[in-house]
C-alpha positions in Angstrom: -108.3 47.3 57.9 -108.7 50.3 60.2 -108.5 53.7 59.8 -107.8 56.4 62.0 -110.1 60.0 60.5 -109.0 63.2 61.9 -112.1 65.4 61.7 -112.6 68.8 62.7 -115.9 71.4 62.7 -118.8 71.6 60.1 -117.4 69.9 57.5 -118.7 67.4 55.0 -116.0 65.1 53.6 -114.8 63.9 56.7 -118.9 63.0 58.1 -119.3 62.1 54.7 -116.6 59.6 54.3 -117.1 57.1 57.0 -119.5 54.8 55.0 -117.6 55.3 52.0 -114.6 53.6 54.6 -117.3 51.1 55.9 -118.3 50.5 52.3 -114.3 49.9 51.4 -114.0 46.8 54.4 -112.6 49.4 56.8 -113.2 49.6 60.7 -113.4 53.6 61.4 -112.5 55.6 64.4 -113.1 58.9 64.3 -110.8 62.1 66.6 -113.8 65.2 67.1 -115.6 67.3 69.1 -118.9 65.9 70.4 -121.6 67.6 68.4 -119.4 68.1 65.1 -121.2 66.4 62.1 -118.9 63.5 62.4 -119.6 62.7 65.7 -123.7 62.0 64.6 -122.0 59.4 61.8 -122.8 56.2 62.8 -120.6 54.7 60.2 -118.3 55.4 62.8 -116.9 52.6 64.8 -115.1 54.4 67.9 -115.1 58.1 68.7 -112.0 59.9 70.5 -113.8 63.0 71.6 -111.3 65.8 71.9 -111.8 69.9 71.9 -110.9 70.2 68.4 -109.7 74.2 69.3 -107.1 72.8 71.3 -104.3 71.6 69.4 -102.5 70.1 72.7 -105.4 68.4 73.4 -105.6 67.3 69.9 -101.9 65.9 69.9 -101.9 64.3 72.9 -106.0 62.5 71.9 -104.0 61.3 68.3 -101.0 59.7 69.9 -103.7 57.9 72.2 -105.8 56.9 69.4 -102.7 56.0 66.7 -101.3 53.3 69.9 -105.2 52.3 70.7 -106.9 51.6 67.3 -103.6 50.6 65.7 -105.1 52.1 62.3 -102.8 51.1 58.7 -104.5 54.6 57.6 -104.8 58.1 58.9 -106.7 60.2 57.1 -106.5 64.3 57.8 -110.2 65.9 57.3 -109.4 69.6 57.5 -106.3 71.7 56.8 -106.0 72.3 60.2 -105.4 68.8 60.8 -103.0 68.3 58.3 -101.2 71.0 60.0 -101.5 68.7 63.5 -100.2 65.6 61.8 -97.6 67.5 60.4 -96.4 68.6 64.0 -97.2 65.0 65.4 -94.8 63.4 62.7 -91.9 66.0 63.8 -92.7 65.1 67.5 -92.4 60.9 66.9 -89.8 60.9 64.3 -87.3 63.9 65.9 -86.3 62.2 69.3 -86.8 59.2 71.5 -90.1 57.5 71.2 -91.6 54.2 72.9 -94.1 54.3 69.3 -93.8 50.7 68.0 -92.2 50.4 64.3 -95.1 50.1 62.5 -96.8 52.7 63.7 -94.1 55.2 63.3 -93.3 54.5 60.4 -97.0 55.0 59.8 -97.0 58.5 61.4 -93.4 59.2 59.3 -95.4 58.7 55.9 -99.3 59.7 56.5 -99.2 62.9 54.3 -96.0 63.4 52.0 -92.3 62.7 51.5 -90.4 64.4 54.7 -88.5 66.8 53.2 -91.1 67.9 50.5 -93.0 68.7 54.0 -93.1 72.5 53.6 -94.7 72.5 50.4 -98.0 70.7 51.6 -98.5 73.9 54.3 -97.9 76.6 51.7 -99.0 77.6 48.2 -96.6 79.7 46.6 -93.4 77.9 46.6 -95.7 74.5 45.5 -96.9 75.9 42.4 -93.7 77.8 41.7 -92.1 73.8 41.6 -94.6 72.9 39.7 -94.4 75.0 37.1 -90.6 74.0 36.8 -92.0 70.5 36.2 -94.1 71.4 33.1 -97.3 72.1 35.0 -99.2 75.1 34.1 -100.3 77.6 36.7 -101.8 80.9 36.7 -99.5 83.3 36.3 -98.1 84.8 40.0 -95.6 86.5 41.8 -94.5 86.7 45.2 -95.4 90.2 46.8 -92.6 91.7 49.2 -93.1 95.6 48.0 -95.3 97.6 46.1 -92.9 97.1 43.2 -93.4 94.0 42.9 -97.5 94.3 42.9 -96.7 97.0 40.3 -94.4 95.1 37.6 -96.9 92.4 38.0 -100.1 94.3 36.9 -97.5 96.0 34.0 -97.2 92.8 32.7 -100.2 90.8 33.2 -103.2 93.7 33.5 -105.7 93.5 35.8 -108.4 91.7 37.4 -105.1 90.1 39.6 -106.3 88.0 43.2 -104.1 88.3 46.4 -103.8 85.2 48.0 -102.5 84.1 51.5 -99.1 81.5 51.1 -101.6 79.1 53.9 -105.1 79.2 54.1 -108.3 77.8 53.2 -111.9 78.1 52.0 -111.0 81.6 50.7 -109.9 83.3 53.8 -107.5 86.1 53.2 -108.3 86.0 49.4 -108.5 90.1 48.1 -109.9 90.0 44.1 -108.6 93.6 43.0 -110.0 95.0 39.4 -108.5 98.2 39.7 -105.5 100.0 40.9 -107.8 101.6 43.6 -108.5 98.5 45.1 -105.3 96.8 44.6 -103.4 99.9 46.4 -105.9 99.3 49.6 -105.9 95.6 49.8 -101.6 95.8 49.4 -101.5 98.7 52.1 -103.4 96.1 54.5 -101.1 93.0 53.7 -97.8 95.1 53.4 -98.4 96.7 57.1 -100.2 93.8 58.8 -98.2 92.2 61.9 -96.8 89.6 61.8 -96.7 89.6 58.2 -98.0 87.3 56.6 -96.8 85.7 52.7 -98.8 86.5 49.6 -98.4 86.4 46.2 -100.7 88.4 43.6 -101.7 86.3 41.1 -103.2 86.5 37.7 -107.4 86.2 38.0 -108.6 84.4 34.9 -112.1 84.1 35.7 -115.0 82.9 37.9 -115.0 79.3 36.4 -112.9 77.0 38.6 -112.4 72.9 38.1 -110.9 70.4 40.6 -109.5 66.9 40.5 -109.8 64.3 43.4 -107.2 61.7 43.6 -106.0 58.7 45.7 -102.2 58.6 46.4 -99.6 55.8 47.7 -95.9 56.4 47.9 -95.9 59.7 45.3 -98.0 57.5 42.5 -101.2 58.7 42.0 -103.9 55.4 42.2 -106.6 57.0 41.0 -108.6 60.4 40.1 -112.2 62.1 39.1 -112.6 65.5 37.7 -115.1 67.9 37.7 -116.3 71.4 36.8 -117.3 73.6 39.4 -120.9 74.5 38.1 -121.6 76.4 41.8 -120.0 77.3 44.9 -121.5 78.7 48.4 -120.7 80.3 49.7 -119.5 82.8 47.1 -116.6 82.3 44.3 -114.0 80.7 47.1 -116.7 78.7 48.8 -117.1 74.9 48.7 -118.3 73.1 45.7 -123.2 72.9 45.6 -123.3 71.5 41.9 -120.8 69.3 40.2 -120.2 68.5 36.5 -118.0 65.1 35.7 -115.7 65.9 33.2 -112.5 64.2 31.7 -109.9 66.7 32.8 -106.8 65.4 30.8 -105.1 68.5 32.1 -105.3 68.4 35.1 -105.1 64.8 35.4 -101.1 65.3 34.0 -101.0 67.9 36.9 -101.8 65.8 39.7 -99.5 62.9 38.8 -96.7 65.5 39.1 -97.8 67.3 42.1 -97.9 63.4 43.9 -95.0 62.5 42.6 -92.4 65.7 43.2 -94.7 65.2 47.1 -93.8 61.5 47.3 -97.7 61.8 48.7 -99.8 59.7 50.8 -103.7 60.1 51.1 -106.6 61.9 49.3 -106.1 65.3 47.6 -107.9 67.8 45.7 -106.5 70.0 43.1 -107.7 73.2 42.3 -107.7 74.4 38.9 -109.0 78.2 37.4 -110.2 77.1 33.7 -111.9 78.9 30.7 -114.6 77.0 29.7 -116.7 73.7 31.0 -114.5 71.5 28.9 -111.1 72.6 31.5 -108.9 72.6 29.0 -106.7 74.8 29.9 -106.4 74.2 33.2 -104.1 76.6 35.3 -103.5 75.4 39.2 -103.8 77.5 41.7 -104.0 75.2 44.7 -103.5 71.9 46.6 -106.0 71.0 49.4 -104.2 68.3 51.0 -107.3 66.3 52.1 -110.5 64.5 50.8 -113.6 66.7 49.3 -117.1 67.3 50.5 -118.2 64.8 48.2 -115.6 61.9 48.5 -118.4 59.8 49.0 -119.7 59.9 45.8 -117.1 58.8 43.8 -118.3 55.0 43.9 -121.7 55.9 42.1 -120.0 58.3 39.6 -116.5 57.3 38.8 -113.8 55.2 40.1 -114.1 54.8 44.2 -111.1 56.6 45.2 -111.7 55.3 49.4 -112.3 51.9 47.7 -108.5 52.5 45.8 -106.5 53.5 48.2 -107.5 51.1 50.8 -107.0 48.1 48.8 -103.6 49.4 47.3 -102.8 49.8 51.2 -103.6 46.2 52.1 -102.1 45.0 48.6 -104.8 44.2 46.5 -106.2 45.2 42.8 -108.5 47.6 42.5 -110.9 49.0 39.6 -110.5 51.8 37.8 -114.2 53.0 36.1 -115.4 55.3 33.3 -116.2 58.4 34.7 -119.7 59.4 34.1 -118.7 62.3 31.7 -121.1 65.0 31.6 -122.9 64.1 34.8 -124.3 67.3 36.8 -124.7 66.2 40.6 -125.9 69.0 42.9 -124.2 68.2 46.3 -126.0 68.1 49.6 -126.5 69.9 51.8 -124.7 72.8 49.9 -127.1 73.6 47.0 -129.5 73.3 49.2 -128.1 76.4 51.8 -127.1 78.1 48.2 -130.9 78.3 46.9 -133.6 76.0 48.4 -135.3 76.6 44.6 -132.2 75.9 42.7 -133.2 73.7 39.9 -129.9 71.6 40.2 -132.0 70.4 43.6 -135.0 68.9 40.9 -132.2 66.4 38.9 -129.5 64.7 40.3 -129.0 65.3 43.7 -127.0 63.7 46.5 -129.1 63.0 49.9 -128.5 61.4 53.0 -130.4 58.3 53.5 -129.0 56.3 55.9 -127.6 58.1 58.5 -130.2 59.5 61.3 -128.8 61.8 62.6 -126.1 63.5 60.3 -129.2 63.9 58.1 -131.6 65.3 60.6 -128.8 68.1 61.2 -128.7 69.0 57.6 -132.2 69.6 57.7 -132.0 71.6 60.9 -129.1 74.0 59.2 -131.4 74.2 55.7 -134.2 74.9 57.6 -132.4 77.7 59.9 -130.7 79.0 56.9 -134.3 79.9 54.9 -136.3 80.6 58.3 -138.2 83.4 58.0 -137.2 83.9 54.4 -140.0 84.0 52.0 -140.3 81.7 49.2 
């Protein structure tokens, strides 16, 4: 089986994921920049080297690669790239194309039901669906005015978070904890141009929970949960040390969030919860793509790359007993977090077999502490 990886930047889950593929049966090929962490895999079985700041450049390198490689998978590795298959689907599917059937039909289906297509992009209109389907969510509102900021806090008090309708790794995010800071953040977003969708949304903590899962044709194949034990950077940052837990919750919220998405592919969940035992878990967002950590899953749970390739070719595959109550800290992120963490003394991911990918995580640990004393 092949499978196409759209990579882009520093980012972990798609260099991360390649041997996790290999390990699965899969032949990879790989769209990035030369010098981006996937392009030092060497799990990676053909490279389409493409400036990944370039989006033409980008679309024009993924029809290239889709008629070339042939792949039965594409796999998006960034947001940004789920925004370029997105556009690539439109392009094929809208008009006259020479793109054999299969691969089409391929292209048509790689992320989510057609004309659930706007709700993969965006945050506030998902969750607001979701909710309709029995799914709980933290509490939000769409901002237009400062009317609508100001019912909201009536009703729900503060600490309240202003998030962006499309964004990730916390970028645009405004916590507010007091009408001071809420009135400067709102006179920012309110006047900005263009304007851009936000909703302020009820803040229920600092302790945030996630579930991975493996998607065919809107039924959900397979999931892992975990507790969000750190972050780096910051609150919004990726995940450094993971806890395996059994997530019931937000295992029920998945299922409907594939299903009302017809979706296709790896996704995480993002959940704000109350305590390390995520029950209650309130969504507050869908990253349509794979984690840092994907690669994990086979040593701690049930292999989601393992799932979803052999539902694709037709085959069975295992679900496991997560490892419930497992801490993991994640590499190279607890490391760049605190080079003494004690997390980075237990159970610790590492990478062992893959030259140079690892040598440049030891470059960037070793930059980010230079010159800082112990």
């Amino acid at each position: 089986m092949r499978v196409l990886l759209l990579a882009q930047w520093e980012w972990q889950g798609p260099a991360r994921i390649p041997k996790a593929l290999r390990n699965a049966g899969c032949e990879v090929a790989a769209i990035c920049k030369k010098g981006d962490w996937t392009s030092l895999s060497s799990f990676v079985d053909r490279f389409y080297h493409v400036d990944t700041n370039d989006e033409g450049a980008i679309l024009s390198t993924l029809d290239r690669a889709i008629r070339e490689w042939n792949p039965e998978i594409i796999l998006p590795g960034t947001d940004n790239m789920v925004s370029t298959l997105t556009k690539y689907r439109l392009a094929v599917t809208s008009g006259p194309t020479d793109l054999p059937p299969n691969l089409l039909d391929l292209a048509d289906h790689a992320l989510a039901n057609k004309i659930k297509e706007r709700y993969i992009g965006g945050k506030i209109d998902l969750l607001n669906e979701l909710e309709a389907r029995g799914v709980t969510i933290a509490p939000q509102q769409e901002l237009f005015t400062l009317g609508d900021a100001n019912e909201f806090v009536q009703e729900h008090g503060y600490p309240v978070v202003l998030k962006p309708d499309v964004g990730f790794a916390g970028q645009g995010i405004k916590f507010c904890f007091d009408e001071q800071q809420l009135l400067r953040e709102l006179n920012l977003i309110l006047k900005a141009v263009p304007r851009v969708r936000y909703a302020i949304q009820k803040h229920l903590g600092r302790q945030t929970a996630l579930i991975e899962f493996a998607a065919r044709d809107g039924k959900m194949l397979a999931a892992n949960s975990v507790y969000r034990l750190r972050t780096h950077p910051g609150d919004t940052g990726p995940t450094s040390v993971a806890r395996i837990v059994k997530g019931s919750s937000m295992q029920a919220a998945a299922e409907k969030l594939c299903e009302f998405l017809g979706y296709n592919g790896f996704g995480v969940a993002q959940f704000m919860v109350e305590s390390e035992t995520c029950e209650p878990a309130y969504l507050i967002e869908l990253n349509p793509r794979m984690s840092s950590f994907i690669h994990l899953w086979r040593l701690i749970g049930t292999d989601l790359v393992a799932a979803l390739c052999n539902a694709t070719r037709g085959d069975r595959y295992a679900i496991e007993p997560l490892k419930e109550g497992l801490t993991i800290a994640l590499y190279p992120q607890e490391a760049l977090r605190d080079r003494n963490s004690e997390f980075l003394d237990g159970l610790r991911d590492r990478v062992d077999d893959d030259p140079e990918l690892a040598a440049e995580f030891e470059r960037l640990i070793e930059k980010r502490w230079s010159g800082v004393p112990t």
